[in-house]
N, C-alpha and C positions, 0 to 999 in steps of 0.2 A: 401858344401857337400864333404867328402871324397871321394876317389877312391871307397872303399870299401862302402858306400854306394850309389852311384851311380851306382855300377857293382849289388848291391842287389836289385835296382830299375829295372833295365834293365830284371834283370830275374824273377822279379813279371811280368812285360812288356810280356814277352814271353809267361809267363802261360798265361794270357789275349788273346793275339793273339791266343793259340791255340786254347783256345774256341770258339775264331771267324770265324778258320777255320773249326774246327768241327762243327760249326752250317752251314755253308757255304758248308759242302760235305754229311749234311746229306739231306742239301734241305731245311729247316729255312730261311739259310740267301741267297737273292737272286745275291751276288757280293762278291766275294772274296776280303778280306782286302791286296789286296798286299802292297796298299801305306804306310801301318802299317806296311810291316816284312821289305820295303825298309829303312823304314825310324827308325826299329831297328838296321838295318843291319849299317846304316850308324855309328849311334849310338857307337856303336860297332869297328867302323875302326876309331875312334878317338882314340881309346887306343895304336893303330898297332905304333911300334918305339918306344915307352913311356916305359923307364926304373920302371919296378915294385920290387925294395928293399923288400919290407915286402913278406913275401913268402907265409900268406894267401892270399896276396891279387892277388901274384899268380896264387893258386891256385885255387879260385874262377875266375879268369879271363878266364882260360883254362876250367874251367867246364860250365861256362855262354857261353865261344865260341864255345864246341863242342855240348852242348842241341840246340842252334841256327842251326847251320850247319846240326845236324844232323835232326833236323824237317826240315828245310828249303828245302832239298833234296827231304823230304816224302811232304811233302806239291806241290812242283814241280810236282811233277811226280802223284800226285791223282788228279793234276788240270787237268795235260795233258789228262789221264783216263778220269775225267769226261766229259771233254768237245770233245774227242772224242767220249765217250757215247751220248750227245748230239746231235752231227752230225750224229751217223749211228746209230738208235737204234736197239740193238740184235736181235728182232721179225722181224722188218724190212727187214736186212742184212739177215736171215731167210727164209725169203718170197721171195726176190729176188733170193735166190741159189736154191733153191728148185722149181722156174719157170724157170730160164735157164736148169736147168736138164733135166724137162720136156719137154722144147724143143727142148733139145736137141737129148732127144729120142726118138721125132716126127718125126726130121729130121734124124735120121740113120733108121726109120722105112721105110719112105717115099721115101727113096733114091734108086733107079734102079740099081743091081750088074751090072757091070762093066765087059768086058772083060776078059776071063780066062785067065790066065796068068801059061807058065813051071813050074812045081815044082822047077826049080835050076836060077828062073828069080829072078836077084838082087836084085828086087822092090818087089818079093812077101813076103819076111821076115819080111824087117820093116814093111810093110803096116799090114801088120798082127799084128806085136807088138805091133805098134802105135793104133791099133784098140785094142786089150787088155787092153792095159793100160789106155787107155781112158772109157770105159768098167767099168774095174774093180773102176777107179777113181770114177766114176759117183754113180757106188753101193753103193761103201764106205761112200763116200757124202752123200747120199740117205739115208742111214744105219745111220747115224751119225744125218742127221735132226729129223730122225724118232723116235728116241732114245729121242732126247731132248724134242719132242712133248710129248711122253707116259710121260716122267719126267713132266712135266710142267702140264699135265689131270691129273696125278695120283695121288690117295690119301689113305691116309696110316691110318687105325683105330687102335688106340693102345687104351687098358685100363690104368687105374691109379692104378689097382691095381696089376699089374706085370703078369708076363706067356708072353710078346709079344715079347722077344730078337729078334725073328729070323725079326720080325716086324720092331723093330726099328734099328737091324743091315741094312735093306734094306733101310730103311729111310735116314740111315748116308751116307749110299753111294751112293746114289741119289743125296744127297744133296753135298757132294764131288764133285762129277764127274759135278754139274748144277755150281758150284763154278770154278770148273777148266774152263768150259767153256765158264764162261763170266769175266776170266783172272784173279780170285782170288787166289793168290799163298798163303799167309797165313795158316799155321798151324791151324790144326782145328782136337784135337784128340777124340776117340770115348767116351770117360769116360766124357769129357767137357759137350761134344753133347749131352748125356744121361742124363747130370745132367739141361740142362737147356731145355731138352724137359719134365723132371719128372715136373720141373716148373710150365711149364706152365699146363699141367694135375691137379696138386695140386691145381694152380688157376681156374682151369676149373671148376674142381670136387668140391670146395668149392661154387662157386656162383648157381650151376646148378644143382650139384648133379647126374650126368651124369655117365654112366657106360665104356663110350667110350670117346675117342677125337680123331678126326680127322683132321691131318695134310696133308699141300699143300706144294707144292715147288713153289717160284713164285721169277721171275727174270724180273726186268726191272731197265734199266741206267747201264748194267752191276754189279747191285749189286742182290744178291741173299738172300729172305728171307723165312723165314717159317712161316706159319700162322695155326694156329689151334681152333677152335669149335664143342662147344658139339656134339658128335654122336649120343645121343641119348641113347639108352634103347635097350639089344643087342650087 
């Protein structure tokens, strides 16, 4: 086997593994292939020092090394994601902050003031600050659970047959903001979002014949998806 076909094996190789990781992060495959990208990777470091003359073979070698390296990174780092999802799930991590707050604002309820203390006492500034800020922390936090709960009940009626912008501009940016916060940085613009929510309405409205479709926002594993059924008549 040539250089050159042996570099054209290795990156059939790679498309393969990808699929096996895309089945493996969408929830399919229950174990990640790493023994498979180790054992591309090695694949691959037999070439490393190896005088390459023919200048396709080159250039194929430098484009077979950077598709590797560059999934191999994305592959890294969606494992770590996932399997941090894993260990804390979002609802969870949810339910835990939103009961420390609560207790904690049992315990500043229940607590007995203190001692007057001079208006120009050292200790009456910070203690004040530090009570503010603690305060304000606790709201925001509060603010911020309560936000993700209404996104996560809430559901958005849009027709198939058009009139709902201001509907489905509120839908995108729900569904943004539910993406940011379970660490999806990925580009997601509204004309994409528009076009694969008319989608699914088209397949709605075709098997149902439905006048309405109602969309969810639902988030678990850290991935965030949207689901929609007939609304009905209305």
């Amino acid at each position: 086997m040539t250089t050159e076909e042996e570099l054209k094996a290795i990156d059939y190789e790679i498309k393969r593994l990808k699929v096996q990781y895309d089945l493996y992060f969408s929830g399919t495959q229950a174990r990640a292939p790493h023994d498979l990208r180790e054992a591309l990777g090695r694949k691959l470091n037999r070439f490393q020092g190896v005088s390459l003359t023919n200048m396709a073979e080159r250039f194929l070698y430098n484009a077979v090394v950077n598709k590797f390296n560059t999934l191999q990174e994305l592959w890294i780092k969606m494992t770590r994601i996932k399997e941090e999802g894993a260990r804390a799930h979002p609802l969870a991590v949810r339910a835990a902050q939103r009961k420390a707050m609560m207790d904690k604002a049992a315990d500043r309820g229940a607590a007995k003031p203190g001692p007057s203390r001079p208006a120009g006492s050292p200790a009456a500034a910070p203690a004040a600050g530090a009570a503010s800020s603690g305060a304000q922390a606790a709201a925001t936090a509060q603010a911020a659970a309560a936000k993700a709960d209404a996104a996560h009940s809430a559901a958005w009626r849009l027709r198939p047959a058009g009139g709902d912008d201001p509907g489905l501009r509120s839908l995108y940016e729900s569904f943004i903001a539910a993406r940011k916060g379970a660490g999806e940085t990925r580009p997601l613009g509204f004309d994409a979002f528009a076009r694969e929510v008319a989608r699914h309405m088209a397949t709605l409205k075709a098997k149902s014949d439905c006048e309405a479709v109602e969309f969810k926002i639902y988030s678990r594993d850290n991935k965030v998806t949207l689901k929609a059924r007939p609304a009905g008549k209305g």
